[in-house]
N, C-alpha and C positions, 0 to 999 in steps of 0.2 A: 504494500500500500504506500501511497504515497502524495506526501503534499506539497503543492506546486505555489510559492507565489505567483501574485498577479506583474509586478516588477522586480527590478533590482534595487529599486531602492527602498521597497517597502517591506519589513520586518516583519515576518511569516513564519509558520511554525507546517512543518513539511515534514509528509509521512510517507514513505516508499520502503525499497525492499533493494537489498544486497546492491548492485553495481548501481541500478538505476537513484540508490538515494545517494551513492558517492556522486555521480553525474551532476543529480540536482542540486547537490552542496557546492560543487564547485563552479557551476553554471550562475546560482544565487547566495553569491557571500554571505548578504545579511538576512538570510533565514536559519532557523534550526530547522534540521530535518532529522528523522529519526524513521529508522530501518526498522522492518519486522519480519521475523519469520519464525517458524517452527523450528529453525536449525542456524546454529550460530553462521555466520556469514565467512565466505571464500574471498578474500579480498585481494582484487589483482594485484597487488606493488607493497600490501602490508598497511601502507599509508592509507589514515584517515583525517579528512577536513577536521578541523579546529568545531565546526558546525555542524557537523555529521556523527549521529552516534546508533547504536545497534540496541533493538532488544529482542530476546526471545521471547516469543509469545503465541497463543492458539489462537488463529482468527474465528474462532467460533466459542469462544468465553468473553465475555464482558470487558472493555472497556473501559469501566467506573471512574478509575486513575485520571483515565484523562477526558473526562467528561468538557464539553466546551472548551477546547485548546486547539482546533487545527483550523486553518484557512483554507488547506487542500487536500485533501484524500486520492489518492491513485490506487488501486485493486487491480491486478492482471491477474489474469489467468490463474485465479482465485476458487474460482467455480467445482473442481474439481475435491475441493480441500471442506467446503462449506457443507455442514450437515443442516442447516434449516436455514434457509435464505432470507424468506423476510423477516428475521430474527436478525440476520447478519447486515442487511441494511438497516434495520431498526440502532443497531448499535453501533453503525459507521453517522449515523446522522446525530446520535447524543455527543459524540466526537466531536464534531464539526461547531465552530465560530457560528452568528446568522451571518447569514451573505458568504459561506462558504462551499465549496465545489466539489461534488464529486464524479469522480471518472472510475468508471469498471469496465476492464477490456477482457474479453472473452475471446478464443478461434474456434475455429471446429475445422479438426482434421481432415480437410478434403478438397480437392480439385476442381476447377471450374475451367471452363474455356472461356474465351476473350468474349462471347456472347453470356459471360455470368451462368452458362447450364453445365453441370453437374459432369465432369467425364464417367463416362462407363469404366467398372472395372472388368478389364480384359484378362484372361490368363497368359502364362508364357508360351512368346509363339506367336500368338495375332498382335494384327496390326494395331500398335498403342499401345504397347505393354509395358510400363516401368515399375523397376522395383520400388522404388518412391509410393508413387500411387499402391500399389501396393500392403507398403504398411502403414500407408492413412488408409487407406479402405479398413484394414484389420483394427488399425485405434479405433475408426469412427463405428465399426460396428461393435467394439466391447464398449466405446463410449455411451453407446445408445442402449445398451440392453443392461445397462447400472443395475442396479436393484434397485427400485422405488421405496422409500417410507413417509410415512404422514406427510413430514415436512416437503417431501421431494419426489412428487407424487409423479414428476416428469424428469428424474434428474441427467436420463442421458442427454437429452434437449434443453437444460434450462441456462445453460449461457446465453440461450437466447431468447429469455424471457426478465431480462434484467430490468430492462425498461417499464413492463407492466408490475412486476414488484414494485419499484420504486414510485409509480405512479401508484398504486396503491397505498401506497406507505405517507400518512399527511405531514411529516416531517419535510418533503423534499419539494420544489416548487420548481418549473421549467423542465421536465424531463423530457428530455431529448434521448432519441439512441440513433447509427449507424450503421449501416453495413459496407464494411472497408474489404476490399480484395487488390490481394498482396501479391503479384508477379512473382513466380520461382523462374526463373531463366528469363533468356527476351523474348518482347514478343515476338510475332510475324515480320517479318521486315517490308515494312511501308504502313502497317498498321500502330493506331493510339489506345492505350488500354480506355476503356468506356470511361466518360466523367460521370 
């Protein structure tokens, strides 16, 4: 997770995770940023910003500590780790400043062609076959056949249902979501990936 000032010169209290909060800390001098994860952090060079500091913690226990303290919250690729969702937005939003931001970024393991439709998976042999595609095909189908409980009644699918949780949730005001598609190799040559 991670909190993002709005500038550089405004004094922010910023929450992320391993590389990305050393990035943040040195991208924004004058914020505190503070890393989370379940596992003490891998740090490329050893060195940590003056601004930057690490804690272990379970994203699906409580908060309380730092109730109203952050101006920005960052979540990736989170979704995986969360046993009750709108629980875990409930308690990213008692975190957060008023007028503070949250961002949750979610992927899902799979392939698309330049027209955004789904490639087939092929076996070895026929035409299109990568081992790539391959083991996103094998992620996305254990991804999708999760086990479901109470809380996570969809949970192979629910990275992408972020949006309507937090739209649910009267803590959060303006929600937005997107759907981003990420180029693995280049494209066609003479072609622009879709805007």
């Amino acid at each position: 997770m991670v909190w993002i000032p709005f500038g550089v010169h405004i004094e922010a209290q910023v929450f992320d995770s391993h590389h990305r909060a050393v990035d943040v800390s040195l991208k924004f001098p004058h914020s505190e940023v503070i890393g989370l994860d379940i596992v003490p952090p891998v740090l490329r060079d050893g060195n940590l910003p003056s601004n930057c500091r690490f804690e272990i913690d379970d994203c699906n226990l409580s908060f309380t500590h730092w109730v109203n303290t952050f101006d920005f919250v960052h979540a990736r690729s989170v979704d995986t780790a969360i046993h009750d969702f709108p629980t875990f937005l409930y308690n990213m939003a008692q975190i957060m400043r008023p007028g503070a931001v949250l961002i949750v970024g979610s992927g899902l393991p799979h392939f698309f062609d330049e027209n955004r439709q789904p490639h087939p998976d092929v076996e070895e042999g026929e035409e299109g076959f990568s081992w790539l595609q391959k083991a996103f095909t094998a992620t996305l189908t254990h991804y999708l056949s999760t086990i479901p409980t109470p809380n996570r009644p969809d949970c192979g699918i629910n990275s992408m249902k972020w949006g309507h949780w937090a739209e649910d949730n009267p803590n959060f005001e303006e929600v937005a979501t997107w759907e981003i598609y990420l180029p693995i190799g280049n494209w066609k040559p003479g072609s622009l990936p879709p805007s």
